[in-house]
N, C-alpha and C positions, 0 to 999 in steps of 0.2 A: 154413707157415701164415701167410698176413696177418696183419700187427699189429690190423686191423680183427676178424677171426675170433677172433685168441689172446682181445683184452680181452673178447669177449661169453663166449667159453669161462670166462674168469676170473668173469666177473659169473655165470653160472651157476652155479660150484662154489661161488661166495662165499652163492646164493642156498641152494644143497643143504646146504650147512652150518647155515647158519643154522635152517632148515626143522629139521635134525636135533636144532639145539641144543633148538629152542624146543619140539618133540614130546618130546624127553628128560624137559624139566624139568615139563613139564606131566605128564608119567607119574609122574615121581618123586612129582610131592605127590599123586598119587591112589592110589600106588600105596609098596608099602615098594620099598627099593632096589633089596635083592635081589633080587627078583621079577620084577623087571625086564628083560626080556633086549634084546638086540638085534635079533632079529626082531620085536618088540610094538613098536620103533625104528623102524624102515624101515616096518615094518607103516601107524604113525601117519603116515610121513614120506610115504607113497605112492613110494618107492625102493626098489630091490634091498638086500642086502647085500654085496655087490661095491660098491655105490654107498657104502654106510656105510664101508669097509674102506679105499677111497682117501679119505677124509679123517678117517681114526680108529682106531689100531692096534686099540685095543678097545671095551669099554663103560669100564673102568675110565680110559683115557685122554681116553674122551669126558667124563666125570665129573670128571678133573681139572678140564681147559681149562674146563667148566662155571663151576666152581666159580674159578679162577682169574678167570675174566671177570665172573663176581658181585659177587664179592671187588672188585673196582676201579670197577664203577659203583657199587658202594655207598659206598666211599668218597671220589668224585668228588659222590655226593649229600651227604656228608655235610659235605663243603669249602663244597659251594656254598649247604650252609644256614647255613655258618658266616660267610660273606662277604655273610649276611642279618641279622646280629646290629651291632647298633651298637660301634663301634670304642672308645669310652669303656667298654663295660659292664665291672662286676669281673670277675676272672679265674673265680673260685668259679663264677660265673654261668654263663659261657659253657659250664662244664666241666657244669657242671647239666644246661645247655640242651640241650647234644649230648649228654650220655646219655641225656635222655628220647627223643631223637631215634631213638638209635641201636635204644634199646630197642622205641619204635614202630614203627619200619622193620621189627625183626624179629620181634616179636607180631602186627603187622599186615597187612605186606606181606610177609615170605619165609617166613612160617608155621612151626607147630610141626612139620606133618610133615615139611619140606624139612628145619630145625634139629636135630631127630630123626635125620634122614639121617647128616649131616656127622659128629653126633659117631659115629654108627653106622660111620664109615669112616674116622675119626681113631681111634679105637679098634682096629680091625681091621687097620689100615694097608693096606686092600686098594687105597685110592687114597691119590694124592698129593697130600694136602690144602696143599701149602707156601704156595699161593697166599692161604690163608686165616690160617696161622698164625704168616707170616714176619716177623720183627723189621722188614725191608724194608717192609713193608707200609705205604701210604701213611697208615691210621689213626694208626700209628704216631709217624708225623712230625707227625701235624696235634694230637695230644695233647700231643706234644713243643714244640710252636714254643707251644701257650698257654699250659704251666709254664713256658717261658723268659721269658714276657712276662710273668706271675706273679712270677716274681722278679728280672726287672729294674725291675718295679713299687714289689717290697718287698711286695706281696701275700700272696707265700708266703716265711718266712721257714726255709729248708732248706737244710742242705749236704749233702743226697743231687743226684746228676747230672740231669738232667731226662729223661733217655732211661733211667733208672732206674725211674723215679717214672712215667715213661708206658706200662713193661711191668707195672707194679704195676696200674695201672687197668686197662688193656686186659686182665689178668689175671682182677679181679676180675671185669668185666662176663663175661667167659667163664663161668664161674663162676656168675652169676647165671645165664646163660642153662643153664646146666645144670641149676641147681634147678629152673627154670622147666619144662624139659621133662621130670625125673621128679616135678613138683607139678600138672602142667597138668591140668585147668585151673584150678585152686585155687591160683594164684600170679600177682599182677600183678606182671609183669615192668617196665611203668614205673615203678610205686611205690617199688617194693625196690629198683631200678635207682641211682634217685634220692634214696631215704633212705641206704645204705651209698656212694654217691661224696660225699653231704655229706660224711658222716662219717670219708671219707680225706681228704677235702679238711679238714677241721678239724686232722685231723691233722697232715698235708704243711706247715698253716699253723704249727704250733708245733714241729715239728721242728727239734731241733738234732744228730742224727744222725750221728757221723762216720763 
């Protein structure tokens, strides 16, 4: 095969994927998970299932990689609303700012039924959610790098590790989001989001912890 043929072949499978991913996750939020199959998949996709099978052992592996590639443009938006915040602001601030952030994106943009899902499959273990729940995870770091700057400031005066103290948040915010979706819709997820991060962050600030 031409190297001319191979790459259009590549940009094809790269477009069938894509196609796939993006009829997935539109089903998913109209639809519960389960209910789901892979023929309503192909169905939406206008492709076989042979077609779905070379680029997705399953539905459940389709649903990881889903859920993996979400997981990182979301936290790639939430870098780059952070590198939107002026470089002077308090540390408390910033940690504010991106909860409410985080909390918007997911009240408003990735919705309660998708939200509904995930935990429906962290639950279950019937998918691989590690993309979403990993210590790895770039949220992770970017919570870490503004405690550290917190207390090289003298901001936050803690002798807990910073990568301690940024599983404790990312913790809690779970946590919220879970209320959120057995209260929904009787729970403002920014509100709550951003009254209990004050209130670790008050904490974090008076900590002397060993």
């Amino acid at each position: 095969m031409s190297e001319k043929k191979l790459h259009k072949k590549k940009e094809q499978g790269a477009e069938t994927r894509k196609k796939l991913y993006d009829c997935a996750k539109q089903l998913f939020t109209e639809h519960d998970y389960a209910s789901v199959s892979v023929k309503n998949i192909t169905d939406a996709a206008g492709v076989t299932k042979g077609t779905f099978y070379v680029h997705f052992e399953s539905k459940y592996a389709l649903v990881a990689s889903l859920i993996a590639v979400s997981a990182a443009q979301l936290d790639l938006e939430y870098k780059t609303f952070l590198n939107t915040l002026p470089p002077d602001m308090p540390v408390s601030g910033v940690l504010l700012a991106l909860t409410e952030k985080i909390a918007a994106v997911i009240s408003e943009t990735v919705g309660y039924e998708t939200m509904k899902a995930v935990y429906q499959m962290q639950l279950t273990r019937t998918v691989n959610v590690e993309g979403m729940k990993s210590y790895s995870r770039e949220l992770y770091h970017l919570i870490c790098g503004i405690l550290e700057q917190g207390i090289r400031r003298g901001e936050l005066k803690t002798t807990l590790p910073p990568q301690v103290l940024s599983r404790h948040l990312v913790m809690a915010l779970r946590g919220l989001c879970y209320e959120w979706c057995i209260r929904y819709p009787d729970f403002d997820l920014k509100e709550q989001a951003v009254e209990h991060t004050r209130l670790l962050i008050d904490g974090i600030a008076k900590s002397t912890i060993n």
